[in-house]
MMTF fields as JSON, N, C-alpha, C and O atoms, coordinates in Angstrom:
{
  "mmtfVersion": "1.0.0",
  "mmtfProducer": "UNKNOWN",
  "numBonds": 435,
  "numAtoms": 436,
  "numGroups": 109,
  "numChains": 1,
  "numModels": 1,
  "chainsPerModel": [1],
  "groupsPerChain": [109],
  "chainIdList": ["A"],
  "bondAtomList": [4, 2, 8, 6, 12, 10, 16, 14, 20, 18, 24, 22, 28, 26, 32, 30, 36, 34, 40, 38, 44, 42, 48, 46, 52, 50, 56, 54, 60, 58, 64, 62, 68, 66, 72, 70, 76, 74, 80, 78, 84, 82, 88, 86, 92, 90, 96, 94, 100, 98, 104, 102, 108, 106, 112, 110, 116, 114, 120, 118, 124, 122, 128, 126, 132, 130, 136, 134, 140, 138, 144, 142, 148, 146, 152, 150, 156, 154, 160, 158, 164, 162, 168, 166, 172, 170, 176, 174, 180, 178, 184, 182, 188, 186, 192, 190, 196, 194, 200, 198, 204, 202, 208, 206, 212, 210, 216, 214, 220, 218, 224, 222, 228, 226, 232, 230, 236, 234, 240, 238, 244, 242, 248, 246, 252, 250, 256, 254, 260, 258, 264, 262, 268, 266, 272, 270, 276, 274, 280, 278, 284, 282, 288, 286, 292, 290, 296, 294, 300, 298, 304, 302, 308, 306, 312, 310, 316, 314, 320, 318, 324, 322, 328, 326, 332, 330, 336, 334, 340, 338, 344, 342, 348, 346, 352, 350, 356, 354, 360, 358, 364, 362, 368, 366, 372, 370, 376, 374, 380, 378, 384, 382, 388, 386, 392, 390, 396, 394, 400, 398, 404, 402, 408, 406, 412, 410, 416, 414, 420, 418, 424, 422, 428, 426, 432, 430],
  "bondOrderList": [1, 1, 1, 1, 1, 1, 1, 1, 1, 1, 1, 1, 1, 1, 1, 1, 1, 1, 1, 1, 1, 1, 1, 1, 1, 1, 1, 1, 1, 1, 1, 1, 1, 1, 1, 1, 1, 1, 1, 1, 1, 1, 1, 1, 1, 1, 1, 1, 1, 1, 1, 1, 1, 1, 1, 1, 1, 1, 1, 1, 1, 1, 1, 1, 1, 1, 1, 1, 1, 1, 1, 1, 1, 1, 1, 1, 1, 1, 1, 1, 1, 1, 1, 1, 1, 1, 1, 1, 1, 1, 1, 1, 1, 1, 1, 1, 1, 1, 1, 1, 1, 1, 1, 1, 1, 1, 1, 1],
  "groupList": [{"groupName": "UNK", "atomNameList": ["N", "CA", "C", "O"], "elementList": ["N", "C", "C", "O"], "formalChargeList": [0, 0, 0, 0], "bondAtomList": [1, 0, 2, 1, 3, 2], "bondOrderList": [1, 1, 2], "singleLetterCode": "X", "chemCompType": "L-PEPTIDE LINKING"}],
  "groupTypeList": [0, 0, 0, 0, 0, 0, 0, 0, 0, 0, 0, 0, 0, 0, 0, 0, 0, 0, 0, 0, 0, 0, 0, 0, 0, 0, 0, 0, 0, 0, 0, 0, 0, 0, 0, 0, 0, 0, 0, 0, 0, 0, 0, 0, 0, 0, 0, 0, 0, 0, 0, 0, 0, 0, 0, 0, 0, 0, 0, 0, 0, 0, 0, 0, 0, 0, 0, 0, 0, 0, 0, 0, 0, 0, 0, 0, 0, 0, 0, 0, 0, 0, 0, 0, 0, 0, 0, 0, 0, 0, 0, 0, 0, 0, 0, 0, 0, 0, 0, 0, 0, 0, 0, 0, 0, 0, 0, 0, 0],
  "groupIdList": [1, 2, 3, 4, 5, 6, 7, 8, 9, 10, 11, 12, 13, 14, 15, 16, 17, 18, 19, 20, 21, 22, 23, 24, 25, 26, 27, 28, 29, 30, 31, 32, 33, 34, 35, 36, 37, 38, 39, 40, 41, 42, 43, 44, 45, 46, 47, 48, 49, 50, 51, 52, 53, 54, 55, 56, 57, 58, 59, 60, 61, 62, 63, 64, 65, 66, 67, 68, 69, 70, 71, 72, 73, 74, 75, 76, 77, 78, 79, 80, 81, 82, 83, 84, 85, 86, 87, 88, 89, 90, 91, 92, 93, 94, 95, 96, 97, 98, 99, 100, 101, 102, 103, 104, 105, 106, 107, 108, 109],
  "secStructList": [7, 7, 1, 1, 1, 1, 7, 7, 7, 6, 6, 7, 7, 7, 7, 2, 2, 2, 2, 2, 2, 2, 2, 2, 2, 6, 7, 7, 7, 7, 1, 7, 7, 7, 6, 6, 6, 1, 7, 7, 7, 7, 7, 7, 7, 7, 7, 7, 7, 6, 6, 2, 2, 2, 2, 6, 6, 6, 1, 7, 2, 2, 2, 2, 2, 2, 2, 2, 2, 2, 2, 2, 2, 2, 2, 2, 2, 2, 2, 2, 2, 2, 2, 2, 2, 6, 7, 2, 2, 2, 2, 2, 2, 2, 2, 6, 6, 1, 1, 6, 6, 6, 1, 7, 7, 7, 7, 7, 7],
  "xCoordList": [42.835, 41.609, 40.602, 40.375, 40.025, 38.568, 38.906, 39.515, 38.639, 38.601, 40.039, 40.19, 40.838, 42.514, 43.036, 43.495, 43.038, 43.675, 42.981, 43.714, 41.887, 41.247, 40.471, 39.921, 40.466, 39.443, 38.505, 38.721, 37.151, 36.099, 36.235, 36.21, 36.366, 35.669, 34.09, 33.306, 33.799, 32.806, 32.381, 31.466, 33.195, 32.422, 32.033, 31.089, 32.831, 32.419, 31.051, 30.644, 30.494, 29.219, 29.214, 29.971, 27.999, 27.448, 28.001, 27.592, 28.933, 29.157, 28.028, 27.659, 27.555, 26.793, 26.624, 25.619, 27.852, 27.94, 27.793, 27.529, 27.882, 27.753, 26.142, 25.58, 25.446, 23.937, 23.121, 22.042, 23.599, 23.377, 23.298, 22.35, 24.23, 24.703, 23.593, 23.146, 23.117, 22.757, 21.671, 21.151, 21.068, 19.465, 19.122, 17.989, 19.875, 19.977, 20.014, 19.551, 20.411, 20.545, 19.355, 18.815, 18.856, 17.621, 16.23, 15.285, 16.433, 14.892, 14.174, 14.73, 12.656, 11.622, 11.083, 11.027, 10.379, 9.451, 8.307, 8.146, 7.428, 6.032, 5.578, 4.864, 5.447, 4.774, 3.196, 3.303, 2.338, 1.516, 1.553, 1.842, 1.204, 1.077, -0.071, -0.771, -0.419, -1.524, -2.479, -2.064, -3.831, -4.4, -4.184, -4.586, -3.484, -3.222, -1.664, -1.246, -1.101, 0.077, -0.2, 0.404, -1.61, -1.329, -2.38, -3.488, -1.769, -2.263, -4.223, -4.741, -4.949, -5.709, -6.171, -5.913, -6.762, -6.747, -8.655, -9.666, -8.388, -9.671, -10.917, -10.652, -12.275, -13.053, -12.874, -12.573, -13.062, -13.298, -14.525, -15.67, -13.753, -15.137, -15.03, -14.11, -16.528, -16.985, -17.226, -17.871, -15.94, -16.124, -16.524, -16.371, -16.97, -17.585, -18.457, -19.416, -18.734, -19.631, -21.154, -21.435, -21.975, -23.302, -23.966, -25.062, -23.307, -23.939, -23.563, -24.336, -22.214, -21.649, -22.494, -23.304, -22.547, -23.519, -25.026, -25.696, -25.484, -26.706, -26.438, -27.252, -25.612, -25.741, -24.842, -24.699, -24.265, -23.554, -24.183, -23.471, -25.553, -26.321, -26.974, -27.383, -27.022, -27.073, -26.032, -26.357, -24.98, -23.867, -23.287, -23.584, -22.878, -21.659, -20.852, -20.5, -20.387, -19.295, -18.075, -17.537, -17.709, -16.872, -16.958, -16.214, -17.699, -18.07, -17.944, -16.87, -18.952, -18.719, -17.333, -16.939, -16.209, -15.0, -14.41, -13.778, -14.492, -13.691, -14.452, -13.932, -15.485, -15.932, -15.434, -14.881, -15.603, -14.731, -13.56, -12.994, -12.702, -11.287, -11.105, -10.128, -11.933, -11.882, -11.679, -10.711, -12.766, -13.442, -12.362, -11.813, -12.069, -10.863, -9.287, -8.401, -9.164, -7.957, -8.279, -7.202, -9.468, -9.357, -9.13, -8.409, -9.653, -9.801, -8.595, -8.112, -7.474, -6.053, -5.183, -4.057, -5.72, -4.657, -5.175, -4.382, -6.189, -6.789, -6.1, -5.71, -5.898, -5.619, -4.146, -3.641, -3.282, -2.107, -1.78, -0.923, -2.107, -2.211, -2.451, -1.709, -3.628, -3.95, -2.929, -2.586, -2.61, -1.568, 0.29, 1.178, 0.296, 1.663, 1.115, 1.935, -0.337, -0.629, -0.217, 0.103, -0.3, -0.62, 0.381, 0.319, 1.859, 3.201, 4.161, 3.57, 5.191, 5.92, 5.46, 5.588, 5.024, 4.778, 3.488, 3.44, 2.752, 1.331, 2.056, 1.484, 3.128, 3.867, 4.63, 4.188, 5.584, 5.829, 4.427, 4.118, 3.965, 2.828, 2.234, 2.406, 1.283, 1.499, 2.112, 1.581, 3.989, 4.534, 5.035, 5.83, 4.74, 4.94, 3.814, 4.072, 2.765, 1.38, 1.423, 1.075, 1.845, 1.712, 3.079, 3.276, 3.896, 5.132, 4.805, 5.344, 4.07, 3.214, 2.022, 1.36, 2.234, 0.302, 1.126, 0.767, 2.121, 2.946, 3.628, 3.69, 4.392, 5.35, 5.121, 5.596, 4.058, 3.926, 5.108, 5.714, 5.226, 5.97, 5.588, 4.817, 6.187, 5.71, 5.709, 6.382, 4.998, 4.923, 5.484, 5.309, 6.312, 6.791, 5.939, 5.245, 5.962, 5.421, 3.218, 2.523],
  "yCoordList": [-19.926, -19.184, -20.06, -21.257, -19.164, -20.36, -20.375, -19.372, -21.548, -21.942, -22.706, -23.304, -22.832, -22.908, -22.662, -23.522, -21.112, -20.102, -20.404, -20.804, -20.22, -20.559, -19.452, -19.024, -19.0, -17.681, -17.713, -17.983, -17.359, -17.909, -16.603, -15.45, -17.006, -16.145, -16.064, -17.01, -14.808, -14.938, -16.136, -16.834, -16.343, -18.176, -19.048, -19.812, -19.025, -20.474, -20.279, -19.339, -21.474, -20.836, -22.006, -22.874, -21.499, -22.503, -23.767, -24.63, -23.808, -26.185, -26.491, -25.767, -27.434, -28.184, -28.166, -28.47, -27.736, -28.15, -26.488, -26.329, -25.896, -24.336, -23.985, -23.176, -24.565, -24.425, -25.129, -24.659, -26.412, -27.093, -26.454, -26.717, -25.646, -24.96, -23.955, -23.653, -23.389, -21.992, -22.34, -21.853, -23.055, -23.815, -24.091, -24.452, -23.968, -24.764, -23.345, -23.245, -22.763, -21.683, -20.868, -20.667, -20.416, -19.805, -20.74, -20.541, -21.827, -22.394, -21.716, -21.125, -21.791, -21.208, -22.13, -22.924, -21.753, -23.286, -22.431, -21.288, -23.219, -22.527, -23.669, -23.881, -24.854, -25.698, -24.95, -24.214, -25.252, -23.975, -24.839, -26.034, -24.105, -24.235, -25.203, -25.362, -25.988, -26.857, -25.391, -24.246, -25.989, -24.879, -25.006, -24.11, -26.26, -25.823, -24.798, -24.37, -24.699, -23.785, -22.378, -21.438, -22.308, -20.786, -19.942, -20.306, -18.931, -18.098, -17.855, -17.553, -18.076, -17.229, -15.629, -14.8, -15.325, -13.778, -13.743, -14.152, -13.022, -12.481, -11.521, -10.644, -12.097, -11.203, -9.902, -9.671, -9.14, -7.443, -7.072, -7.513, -6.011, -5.355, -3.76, -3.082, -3.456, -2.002, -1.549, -1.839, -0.383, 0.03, 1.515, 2.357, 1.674, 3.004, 3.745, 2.984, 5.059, 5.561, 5.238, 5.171, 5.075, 4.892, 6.35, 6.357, 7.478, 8.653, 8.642, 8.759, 8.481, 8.474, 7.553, 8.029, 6.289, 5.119, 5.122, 4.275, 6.461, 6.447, 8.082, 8.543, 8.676, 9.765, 9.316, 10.002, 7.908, 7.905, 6.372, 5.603, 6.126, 4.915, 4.896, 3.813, 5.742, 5.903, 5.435, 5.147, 5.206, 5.192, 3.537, 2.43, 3.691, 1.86, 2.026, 3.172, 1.013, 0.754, 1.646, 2.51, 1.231, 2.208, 3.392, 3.63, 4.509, 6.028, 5.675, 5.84, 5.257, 5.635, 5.593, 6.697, 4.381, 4.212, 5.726, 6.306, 6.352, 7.118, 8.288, 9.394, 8.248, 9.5, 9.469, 10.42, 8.51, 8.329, 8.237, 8.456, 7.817, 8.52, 9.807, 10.477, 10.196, 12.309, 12.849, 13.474, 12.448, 12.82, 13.126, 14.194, 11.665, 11.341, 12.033, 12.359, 12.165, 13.109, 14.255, 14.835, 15.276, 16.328, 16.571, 17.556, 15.749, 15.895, 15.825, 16.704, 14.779, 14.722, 15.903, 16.11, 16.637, 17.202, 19.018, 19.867, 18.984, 20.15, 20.128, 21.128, 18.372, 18.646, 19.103, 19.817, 18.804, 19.047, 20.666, 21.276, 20.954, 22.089, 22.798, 23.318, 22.532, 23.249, 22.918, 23.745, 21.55, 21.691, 22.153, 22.004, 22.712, 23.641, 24.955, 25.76, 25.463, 26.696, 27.191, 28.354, 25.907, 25.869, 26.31, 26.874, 26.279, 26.854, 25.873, 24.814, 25.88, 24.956, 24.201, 23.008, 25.036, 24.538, 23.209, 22.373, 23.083, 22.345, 21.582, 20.492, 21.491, 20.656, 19.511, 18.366, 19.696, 19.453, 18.635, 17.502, 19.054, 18.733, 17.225, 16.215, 17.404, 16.527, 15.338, 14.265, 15.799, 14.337, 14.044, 13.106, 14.65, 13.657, 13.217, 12.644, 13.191, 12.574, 11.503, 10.408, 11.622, 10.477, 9.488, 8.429, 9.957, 9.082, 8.515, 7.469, 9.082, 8.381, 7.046, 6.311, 7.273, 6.434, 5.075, 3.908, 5.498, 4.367, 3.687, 2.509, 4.046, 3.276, 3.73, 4.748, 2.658, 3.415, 2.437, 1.546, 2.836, 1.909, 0.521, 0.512, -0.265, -1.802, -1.421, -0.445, -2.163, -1.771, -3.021, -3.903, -3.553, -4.532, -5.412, -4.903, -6.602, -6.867, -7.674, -8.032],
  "zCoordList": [-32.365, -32.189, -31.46, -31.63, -30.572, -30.111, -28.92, -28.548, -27.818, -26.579, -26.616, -25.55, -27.253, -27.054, -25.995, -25.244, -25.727, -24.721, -23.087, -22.183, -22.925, -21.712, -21.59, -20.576, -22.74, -23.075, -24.034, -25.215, -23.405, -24.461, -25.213, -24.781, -26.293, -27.69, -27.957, -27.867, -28.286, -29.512, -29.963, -29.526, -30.971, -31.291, -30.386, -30.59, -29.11, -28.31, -27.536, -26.853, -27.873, -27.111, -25.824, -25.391, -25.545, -23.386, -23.603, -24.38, -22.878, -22.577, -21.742, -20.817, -22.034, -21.397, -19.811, -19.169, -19.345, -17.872, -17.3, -16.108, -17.738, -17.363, -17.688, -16.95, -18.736, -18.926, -18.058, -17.697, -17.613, -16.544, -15.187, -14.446, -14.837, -13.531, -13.354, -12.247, -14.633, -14.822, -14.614, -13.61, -15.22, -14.765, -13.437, -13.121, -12.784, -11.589, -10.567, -9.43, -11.023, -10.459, -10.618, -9.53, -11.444, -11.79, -11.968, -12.732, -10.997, -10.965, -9.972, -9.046, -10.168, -8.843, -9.194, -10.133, -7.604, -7.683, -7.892, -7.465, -8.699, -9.593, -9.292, -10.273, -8.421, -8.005, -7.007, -6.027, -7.41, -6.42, -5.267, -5.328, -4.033, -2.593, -2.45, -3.451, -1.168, -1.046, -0.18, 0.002, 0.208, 0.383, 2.064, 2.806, 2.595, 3.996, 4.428, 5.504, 2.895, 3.582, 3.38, 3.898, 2.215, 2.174, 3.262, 3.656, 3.532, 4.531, 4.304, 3.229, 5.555, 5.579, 5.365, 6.237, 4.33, 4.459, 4.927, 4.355, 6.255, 6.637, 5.527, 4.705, 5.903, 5.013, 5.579, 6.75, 4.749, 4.789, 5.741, 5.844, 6.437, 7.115, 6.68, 6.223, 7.067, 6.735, 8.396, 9.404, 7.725, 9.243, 9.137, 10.023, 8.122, 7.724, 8.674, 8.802, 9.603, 10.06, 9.325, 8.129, 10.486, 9.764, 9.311, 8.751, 9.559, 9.076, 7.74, 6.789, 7.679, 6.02, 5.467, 4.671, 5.666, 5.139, 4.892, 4.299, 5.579, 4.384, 3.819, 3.018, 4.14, 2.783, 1.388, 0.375, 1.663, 0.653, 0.007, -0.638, 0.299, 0.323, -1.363, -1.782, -1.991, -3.448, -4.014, -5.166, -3.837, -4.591, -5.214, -4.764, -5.74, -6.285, -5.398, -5.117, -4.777, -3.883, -4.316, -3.625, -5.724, -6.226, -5.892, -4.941, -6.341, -5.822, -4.145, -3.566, -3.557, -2.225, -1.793, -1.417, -1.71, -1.625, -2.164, -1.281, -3.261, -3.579, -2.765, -2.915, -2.008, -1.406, -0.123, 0.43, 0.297, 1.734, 1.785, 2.856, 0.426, 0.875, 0.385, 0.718, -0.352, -0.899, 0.8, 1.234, 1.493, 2.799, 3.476, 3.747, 3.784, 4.934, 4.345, 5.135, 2.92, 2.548, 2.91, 3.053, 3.262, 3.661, 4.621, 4.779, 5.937, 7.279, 7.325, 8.038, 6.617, 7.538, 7.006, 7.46, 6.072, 5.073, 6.299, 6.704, 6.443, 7.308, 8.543, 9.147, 9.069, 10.613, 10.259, 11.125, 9.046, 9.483, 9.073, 9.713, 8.585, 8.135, 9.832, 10.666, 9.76, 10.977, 12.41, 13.255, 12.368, 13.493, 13.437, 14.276, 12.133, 11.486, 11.752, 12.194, 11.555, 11.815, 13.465, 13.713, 14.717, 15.851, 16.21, 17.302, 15.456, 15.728, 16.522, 16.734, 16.927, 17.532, 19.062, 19.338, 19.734, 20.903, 20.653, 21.555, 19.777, 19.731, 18.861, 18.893, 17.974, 17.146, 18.38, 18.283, 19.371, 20.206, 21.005, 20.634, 21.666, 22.029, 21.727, 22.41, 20.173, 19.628, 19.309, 19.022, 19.432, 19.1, 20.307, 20.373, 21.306, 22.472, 22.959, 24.018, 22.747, 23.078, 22.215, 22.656, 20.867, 19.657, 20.029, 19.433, 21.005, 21.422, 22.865, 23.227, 23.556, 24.619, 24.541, 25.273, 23.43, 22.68, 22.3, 22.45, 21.859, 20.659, 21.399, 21.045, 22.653, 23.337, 24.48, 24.984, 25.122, 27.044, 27.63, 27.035, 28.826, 29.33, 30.423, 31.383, 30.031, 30.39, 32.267, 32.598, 33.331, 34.229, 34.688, 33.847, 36.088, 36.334, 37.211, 38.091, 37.024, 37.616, 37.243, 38.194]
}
């Protein structure tokens, strides 16, 4: 019974050299970074319309943020709507103007 056979049992538990392996295997490095390797992250800008910015000039950053994306979820949720209403030809339309915008072609020279 036991580790005899070349088959671990139940009873036999981790050898040393397999807990060893295993450690070794599952290390991360949790050493933290110096502050010249970690990335710059740019400050934030407000690129908010200034019309929105004073009707929404009462507000906590919080509220306004959630008003300007309420806002901006309608406008896109309207345009698409409205450009499925437009029927196939303005569907078309559309994604070849939005495939013109995205990938012009390089000119030689």
């Amino acid at each position: 019974q036991g580790s005899g056979q070349g088959i671990p049992q139940a009873s036999d538990g981790p050898t040393e050299d397999t807990v060893a392996s295993q450690s070794n295997i599952w290390h991360l490095d949790t050493e933290p970074k110096s502050d010249s390797e970690a990335p710059e992250v740019p400050a934030p800008v407000d690129n908010t319309p200034e019309g929105l910015n004073q009707v929404l000039s009462g507000l906590s950053s919080r509220w306004r943020n959630c008003w300007v994306r309420g806002i901006l979820t309608l406008a896109m949720s309207s345009g698409f709507f409205c450009s499925i209403y437009l029927g196939p030809m303005a569907l078309i339309t559309i994604v070849l103007c939005v495939q013109i915008k995205c990938f012009p072609e390089k000119r030689p020279g």
